[in-house]
N, C-alpha and C positions, 0 to 999 in steps of 0.2 A: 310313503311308498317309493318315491325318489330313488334311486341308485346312482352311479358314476355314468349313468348312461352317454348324457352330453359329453360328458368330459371324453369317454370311449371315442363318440362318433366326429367328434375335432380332432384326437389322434389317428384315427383310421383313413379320414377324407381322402388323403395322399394316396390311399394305398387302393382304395375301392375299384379300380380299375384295371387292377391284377388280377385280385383276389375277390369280388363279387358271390360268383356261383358259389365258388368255394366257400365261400365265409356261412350261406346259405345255408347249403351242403353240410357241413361240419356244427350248425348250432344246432341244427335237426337232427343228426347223429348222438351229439356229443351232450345236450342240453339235460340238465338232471330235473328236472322238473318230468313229473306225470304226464304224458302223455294217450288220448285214446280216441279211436272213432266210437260214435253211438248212432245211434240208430233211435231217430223220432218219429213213430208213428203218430199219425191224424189224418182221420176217414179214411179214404184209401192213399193215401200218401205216407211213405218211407224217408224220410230223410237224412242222412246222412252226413254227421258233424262230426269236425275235429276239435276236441277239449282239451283245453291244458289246465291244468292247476297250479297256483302258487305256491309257492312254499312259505306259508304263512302259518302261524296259528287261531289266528282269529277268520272269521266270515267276513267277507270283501265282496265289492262291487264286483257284473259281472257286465262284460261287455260282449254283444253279439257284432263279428267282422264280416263284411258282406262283399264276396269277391268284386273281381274285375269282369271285363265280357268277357275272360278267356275260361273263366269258371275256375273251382277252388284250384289251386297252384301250392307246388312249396315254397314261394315267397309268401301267398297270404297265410300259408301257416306258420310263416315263419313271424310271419308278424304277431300274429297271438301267440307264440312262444315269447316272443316279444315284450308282451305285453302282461302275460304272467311273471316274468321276470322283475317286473316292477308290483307286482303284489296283485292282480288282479284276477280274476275269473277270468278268461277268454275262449270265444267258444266260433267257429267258423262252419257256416251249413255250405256245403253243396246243393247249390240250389238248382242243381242239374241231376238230381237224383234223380232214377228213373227215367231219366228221359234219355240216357246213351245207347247204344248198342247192346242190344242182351235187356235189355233194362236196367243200366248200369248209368253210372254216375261221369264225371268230368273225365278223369282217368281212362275211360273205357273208349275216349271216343278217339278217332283217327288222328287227329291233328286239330291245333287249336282256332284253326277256319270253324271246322267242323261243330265244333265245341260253341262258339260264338255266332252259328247258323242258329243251332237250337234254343240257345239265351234267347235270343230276341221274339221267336216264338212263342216264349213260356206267358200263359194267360198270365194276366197281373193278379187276379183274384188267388191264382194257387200261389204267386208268390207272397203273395201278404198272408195268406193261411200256414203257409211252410212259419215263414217269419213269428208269426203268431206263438205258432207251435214250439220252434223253439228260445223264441221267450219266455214261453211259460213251463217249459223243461227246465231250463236251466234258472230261473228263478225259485224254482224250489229247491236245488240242489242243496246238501245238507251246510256246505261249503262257501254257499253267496249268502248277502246278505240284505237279498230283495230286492234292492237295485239295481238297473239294468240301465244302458246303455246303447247307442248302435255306431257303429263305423264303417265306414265304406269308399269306395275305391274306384273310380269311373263309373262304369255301370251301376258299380254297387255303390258309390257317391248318392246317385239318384235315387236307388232302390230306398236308401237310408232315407233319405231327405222324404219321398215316398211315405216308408213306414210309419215318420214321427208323426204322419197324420192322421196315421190310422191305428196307434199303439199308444191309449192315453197314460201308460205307468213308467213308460222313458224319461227319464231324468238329463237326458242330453244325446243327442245328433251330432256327429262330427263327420260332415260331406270334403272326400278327398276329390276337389276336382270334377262334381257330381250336378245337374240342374235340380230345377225345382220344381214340385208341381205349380202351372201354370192361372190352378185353379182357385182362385181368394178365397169360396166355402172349404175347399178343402186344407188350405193353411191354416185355414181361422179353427181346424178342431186341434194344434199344436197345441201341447201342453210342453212340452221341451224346451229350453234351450236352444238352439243351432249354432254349429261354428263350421266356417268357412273355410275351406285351402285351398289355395289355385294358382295354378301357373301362369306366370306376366303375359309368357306367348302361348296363349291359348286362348287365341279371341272368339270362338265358336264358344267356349261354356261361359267365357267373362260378357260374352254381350248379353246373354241373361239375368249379370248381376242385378245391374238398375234394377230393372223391375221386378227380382226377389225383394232387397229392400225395399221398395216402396209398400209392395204387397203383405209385406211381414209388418210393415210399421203399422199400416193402416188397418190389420188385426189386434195389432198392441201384443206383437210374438220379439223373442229377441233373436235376431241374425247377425253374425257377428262375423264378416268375412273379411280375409288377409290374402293379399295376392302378392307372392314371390317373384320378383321381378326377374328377368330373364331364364325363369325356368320353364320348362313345356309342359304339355296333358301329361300326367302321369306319373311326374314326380317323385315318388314316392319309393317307385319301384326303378324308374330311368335311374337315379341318384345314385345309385350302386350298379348299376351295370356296369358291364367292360369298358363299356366307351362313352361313361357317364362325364357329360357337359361339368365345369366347375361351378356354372348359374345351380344344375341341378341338381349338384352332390351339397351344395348351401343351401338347399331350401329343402331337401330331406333332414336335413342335420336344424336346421330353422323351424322345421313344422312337428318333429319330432319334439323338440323343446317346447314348442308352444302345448302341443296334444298334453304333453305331460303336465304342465301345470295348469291344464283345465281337466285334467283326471282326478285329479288333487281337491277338487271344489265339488266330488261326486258323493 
């Protein structure tokens, strides 16, 4: 499933500081792959997901990508465009459906204060039922191949780390920068994999590492964390900004290689 991707993102490093937004901007425009939002009903819940599909002919793994606190974005779509690109299912829920303005989703709300007021509100139980839900949406799809995945991104680092407790058919957890539940019964229902990404200076989510490892080991769970040295919270996304740091345009282009060849083991 591999592409030139690395190779791309070593060529472009130089340039991401121009060209960011744009580059954004233009793969979401311009990108031939399928593109659609859908709409997940469960109980009274509406959810609202962005799906890509690969350009494959065979059934592939599907990964579910779990925003940041600013709620679904065109970077996190861009990233499961991303990631279809490389042969995968990719599937991104607003997990701020309904709860915006109007009854409206991330998009609808004022500004992304706003957006990231109501995140933190959102009960934990409706988010693992949204998650649920479209897990089990997109696993059936005619196009995947039953396997499923999750990924996430600060908040949605956590949220992930979160769900692999409570989602016994995940084949793997990849926390971008995300904590851990704090709680031993509840790592110990981990049937996943976990891997790790995180930024050197970002000593608020890395003082939690210590004791995720211990707490994983002493389950007999596997966590497998890599910290990128002089890069910050956020990485992922900071890396290509305008005025992305050269620690964090290397540990996007670093963590991006890594992600892919544990994609590769799915």
């Amino acid at each position: 499933m591999r592409t030139s991707l690395f190779l791309f993102l070593l060529l472009v490093m130089p340039f991401t500081t121009a060209c960011s937004q744009k580059a954004v901007d233009e793969r979401m425009e311009t990108s031939p792959r399928h593109q659609e939002w859908v709409t997940i009903e469960h109980g009274d819940r509406a959810v609202e997901a962005f799906l890509v599909y690969p350009e494959v002919s065979e059934s592939v793994p599907a990964i579910i990508v779990i925003h940041e606190n600013r709620g679904l974005n065109d970077w996190v779509r861009s990233v499961a465009d991303r990631l279809a690109e490389e042969g995968y299912l990719a599937i991104a829920p607003d997990l701020l459906s309904g709860m915006g303005p109007g009854g409206g989703k991330t998009s609808d709300f004022p500004d992304t204060d706003a957006a990231r007021e109501a995140l933190y509100n959102l009960p934990p139980d409706q988010i693992t039922a949204d998650l649920h839900a479209v897990a089990n949406y997109v696993k059936a799809l005619p196009a995947a191949n039953g396997t499923i995945a999750v990924a996430g991104f600060c908040w949605g680092g956590s949220q992930s780390f979160r769900f692999a407790t409570n989602e016994p058919d995940l084949s793997a957890a990849y926390i971008f920068y995300g904590t851990a539940p704090d709680d031993a019964i509840d790592l110990a229902r981990i049937n996943a994999p976990v891997y790790g990404f995180y930024g050197g200076n970002d000593a608020r989510v890395n003082a939690t590492i210590p004791d995720t490892e211990t707490l994983m080991a002493e389950a007999d769970k596997t966590y497998e964390p890599v910290i990128y040295e002089g890069a910050g919270h956020g990485f992922m996304r900071a890396g290509v900004a305008d005025d992305a740091s050269e620690a964090n345009q290397q540990a996007h282009a670093d963590a991006w290689e890594r992600w892919l060849d544990l994609l590769e083991e799915l």
